[in-house]
C-alpha positions, -999 to 999 in steps of 0.1 A, spaced: 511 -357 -463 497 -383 -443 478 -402 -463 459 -423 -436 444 -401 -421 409 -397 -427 401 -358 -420 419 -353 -446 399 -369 -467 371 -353 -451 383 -314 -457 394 -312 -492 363 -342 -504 332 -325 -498 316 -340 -528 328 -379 -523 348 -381 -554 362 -412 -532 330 -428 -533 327 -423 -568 359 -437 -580 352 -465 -556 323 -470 -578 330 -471 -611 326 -508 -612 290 -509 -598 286 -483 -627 298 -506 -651 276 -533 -643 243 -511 -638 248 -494 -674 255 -527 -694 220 -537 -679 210 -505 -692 224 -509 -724 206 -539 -735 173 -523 -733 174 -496 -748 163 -484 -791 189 -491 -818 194 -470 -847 164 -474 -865 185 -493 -899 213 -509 -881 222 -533 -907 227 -502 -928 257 -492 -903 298 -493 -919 314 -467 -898 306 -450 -864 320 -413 -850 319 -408 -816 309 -374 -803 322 -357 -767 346 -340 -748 362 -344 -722 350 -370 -696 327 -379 -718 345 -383 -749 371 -411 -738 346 -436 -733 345 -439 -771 385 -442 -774 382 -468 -750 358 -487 -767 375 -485 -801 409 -495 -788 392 -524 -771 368 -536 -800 396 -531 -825 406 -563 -835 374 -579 -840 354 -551 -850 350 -548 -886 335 -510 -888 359 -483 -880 353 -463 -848 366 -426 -846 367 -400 -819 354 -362 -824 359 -339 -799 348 -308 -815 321 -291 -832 325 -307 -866 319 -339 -880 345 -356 -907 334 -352 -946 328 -388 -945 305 -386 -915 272 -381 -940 243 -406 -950 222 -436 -930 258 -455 -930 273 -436 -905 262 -440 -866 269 -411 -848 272 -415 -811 267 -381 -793 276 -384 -756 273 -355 -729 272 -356 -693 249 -325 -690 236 -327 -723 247 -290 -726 278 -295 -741 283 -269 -766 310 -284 -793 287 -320 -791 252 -300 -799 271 -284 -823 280 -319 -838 246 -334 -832 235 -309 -855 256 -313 -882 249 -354 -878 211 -347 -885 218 -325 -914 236 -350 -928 209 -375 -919 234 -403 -902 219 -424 -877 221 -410 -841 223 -422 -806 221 -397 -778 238 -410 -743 238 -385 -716 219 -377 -686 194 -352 -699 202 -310 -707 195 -299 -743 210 -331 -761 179 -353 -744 157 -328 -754 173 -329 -790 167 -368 -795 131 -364 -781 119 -334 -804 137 -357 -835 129 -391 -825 161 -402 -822 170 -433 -798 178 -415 -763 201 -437 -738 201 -420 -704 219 -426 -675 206 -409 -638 242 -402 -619 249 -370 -605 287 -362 -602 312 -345 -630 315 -362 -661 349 -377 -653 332 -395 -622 306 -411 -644 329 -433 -666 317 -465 -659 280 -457 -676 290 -435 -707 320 -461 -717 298 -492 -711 270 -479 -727 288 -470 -757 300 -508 -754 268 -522 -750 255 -507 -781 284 -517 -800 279 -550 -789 245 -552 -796 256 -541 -833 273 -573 -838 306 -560 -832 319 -583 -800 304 -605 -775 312 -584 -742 294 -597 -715 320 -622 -704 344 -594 -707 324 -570 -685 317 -593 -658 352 -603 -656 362 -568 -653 338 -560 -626 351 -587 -605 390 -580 -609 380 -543 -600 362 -549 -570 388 -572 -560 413 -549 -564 399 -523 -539 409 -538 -509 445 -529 -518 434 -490 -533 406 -479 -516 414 -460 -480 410 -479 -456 446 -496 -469 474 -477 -449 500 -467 -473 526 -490 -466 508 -517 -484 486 -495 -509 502 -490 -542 482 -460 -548 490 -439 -525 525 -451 -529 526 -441 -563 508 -408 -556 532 -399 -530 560 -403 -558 543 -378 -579 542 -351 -561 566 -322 -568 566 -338 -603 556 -340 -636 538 -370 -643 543 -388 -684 517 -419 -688 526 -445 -714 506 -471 -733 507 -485 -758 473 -510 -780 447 -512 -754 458 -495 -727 467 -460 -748 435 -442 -739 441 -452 -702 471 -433 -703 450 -407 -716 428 -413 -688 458 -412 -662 465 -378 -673 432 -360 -679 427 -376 -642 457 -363 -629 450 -328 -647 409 -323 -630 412 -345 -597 450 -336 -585 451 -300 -605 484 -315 -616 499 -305 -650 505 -341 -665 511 -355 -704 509 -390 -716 523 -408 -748 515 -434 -770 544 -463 -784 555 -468 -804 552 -435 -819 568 -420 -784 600 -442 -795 602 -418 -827 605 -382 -814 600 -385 -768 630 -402 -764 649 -377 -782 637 -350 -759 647 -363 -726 675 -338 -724 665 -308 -719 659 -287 -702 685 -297 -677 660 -303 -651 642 -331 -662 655 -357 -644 645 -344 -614 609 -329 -622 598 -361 -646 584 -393 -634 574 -415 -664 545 -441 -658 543 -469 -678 509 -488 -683 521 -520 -696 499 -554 -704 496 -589 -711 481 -582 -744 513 -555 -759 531 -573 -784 565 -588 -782 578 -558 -802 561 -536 -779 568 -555 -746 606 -551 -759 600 -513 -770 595 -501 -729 617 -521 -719 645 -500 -738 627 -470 -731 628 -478 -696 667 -483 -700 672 -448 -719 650 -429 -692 671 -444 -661 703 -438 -682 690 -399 -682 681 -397 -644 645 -398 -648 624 -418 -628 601 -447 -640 573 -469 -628 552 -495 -643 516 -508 -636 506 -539 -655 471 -543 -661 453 -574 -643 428 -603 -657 427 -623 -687 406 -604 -708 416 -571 -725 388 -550 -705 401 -561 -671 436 -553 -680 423 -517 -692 394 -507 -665 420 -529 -635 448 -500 -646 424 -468 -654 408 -478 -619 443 -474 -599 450 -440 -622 421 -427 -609 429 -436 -566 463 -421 -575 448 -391 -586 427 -391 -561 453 -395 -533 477 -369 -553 447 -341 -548 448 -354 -511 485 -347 -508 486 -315 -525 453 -305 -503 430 -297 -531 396 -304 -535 394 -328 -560 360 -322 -575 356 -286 -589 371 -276 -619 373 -243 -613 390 -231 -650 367 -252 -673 337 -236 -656 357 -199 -659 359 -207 -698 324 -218 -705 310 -188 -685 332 -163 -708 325 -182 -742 285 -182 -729 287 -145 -729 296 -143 -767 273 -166 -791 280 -156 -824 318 -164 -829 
């Protein structure tokens, strides 16, 4: 598992999913250029609540945003990933945000749909497929991005577009926040990316632990949906079975399960995502986890997020998830790209179209 050298990287990364996590931050600040061109909803002061529509990669771009935006933005943001919109989703006061990769996702057609039934307000964000057609044949505001990689890999434009609109909406000012976390990124990947042999990379460090394991991500406030990034990277880039947890609910039913079966302890490695911005209470909460964990043999890490504002600290810890899961497929010598079961399951559910 040598993690330096680089035909390795060359036989199981065909498709550069190096260069594209090496990317995301150019991707951040292209699409929030982007983002402040393009059509609002056409009544935006008419706007109280906003549902975002996706799956997968491009579904946690809105949990991002909404954990980041929470505490200064007054309209409630809220996640779908499915094919049905909430009873409340229904009239000009609700923005629904439908974001696809492809634009052929099936569950977020499904919901785009719905949303014009119930004549919300909609904004399309995707790269084209049958959801740009959608917005062009009913005039709805179409953001599109051109990047060609798998959803996952495209982060940095369908979170920060979904920013940039929600900024635009009155809900935060951003732009200091963005450029700030552009630059702590970037100046992180000296240490990540590579080229850094992995005596001094944390990355590869920490990808080097995981293997043989199971890997449990932590956060807590801001930086729960990174966990959730850390493990739905971990699951598509290192084909690695992986779980994450949120506290402080985590400290009301995980720790309880910690002892069984027998061989946790040696199969578990916990991963804690911990910043300047978690509460006192909170701060206090891991470190007792922590304690309880070691007390049961299992293993624990920490990252702490980096920068002084809250979207450094998330996008300076989802970056270094995504290296390690990068170097993890490297060590288990898969290709990191294809995602060989999703495409197994879309291919069997294309071949029924009436359930």
């Amino acid at each position: 598992m040598n993690l330096d050298d680089p035909s390795l990287f060359h036989e199981f990364d065909p498709d550069d999913m190096l260069g594209h996590i090496r990317a995301l931050p150019d991707q951040v600040e292209v699409a929030w250029e982007l983002a402040q061109e393009y059509p609002l909803p056409p009544e935006p002061d008419r706007i109280s609540r906003i549902v975002v529509v996706g799956m997968g990669g491009s579904a946690i771009g809105g949990e991002l945003v909404s954990a980041l935006v929470a505490d200064e933005f007054r309209m409630p943001i809220v996640s779908v990933r499915g094919y049905e919109l909430p009873a409340f989703a229904a009239g000009p006061e609700t923005l629904v945000i439908s974001c696809s990769h492809s634009g052929n996702t099936e569950e977020t057609l499904t919901a785009s749909a719905m949303a014009l039934e119930r004549e919300t307000q909609l904004v399309a964000i995707t790269t084209g497929g049958k959801l740009a057609a959608f917005a062009r044949e009913h005039g709805l505001p179409l953001w599109t991005y051109d990047y060609r990689s798998q959803p996952r890999a495209a982060l940095g434009y369908g979170m920060t577009l979904i920013l940039g609109l929600i900024s635009r909406l009155g809900g935060a000012s951003l732009r200091s926040q963005v450029t700030e976390a552009v630059a702590v990124m970037r100046g992180n990947l000296p240490a990540l990316d590579a080229d850094s042999p992995s005596g001094q990379n944390p990355a590869k460090q920490m990808a080097l632990a995981l293997v043989g394991k199971l890997p449990v991500v932590y956060g807590a406030g801001i930086m729960g949906p990174v966990a959730h990034r850390w493990k739905t990277q971990l699951n598509e880039n290192s084909k690695s079975w992986a779980e994450f947890e949120v506290m402080p609910e985590l400290n009301h039913n995980a720790v309880v399960g910690i002892s069984h079966p027998e061989w946790i302890g040696d199969r578990v490695t916990v991963v804690m995502l911990r910043s300047k911005y978690d509460s006192p209470r909170i701060a206090r909460r891991f470190d007792l986890t922590e304690q309880l964990l070691r007390n049961a043999g299992i293993e624990v890490y920490h990252i702490d997020g980096i920068g002084e504002g809250r979207l450094a600290q998330m996008m300076s810890a989802l970056h270094y998830g995504d290296f390690v899961s990068f170097y993890l497929a490297m060590a288990y010598e898969v290709d990191p790209t294809p995602v060989e079961p999703i495409a197994w399951l879309k291919a069997r559910l294309a071949e029924v179209r009436d359930l």
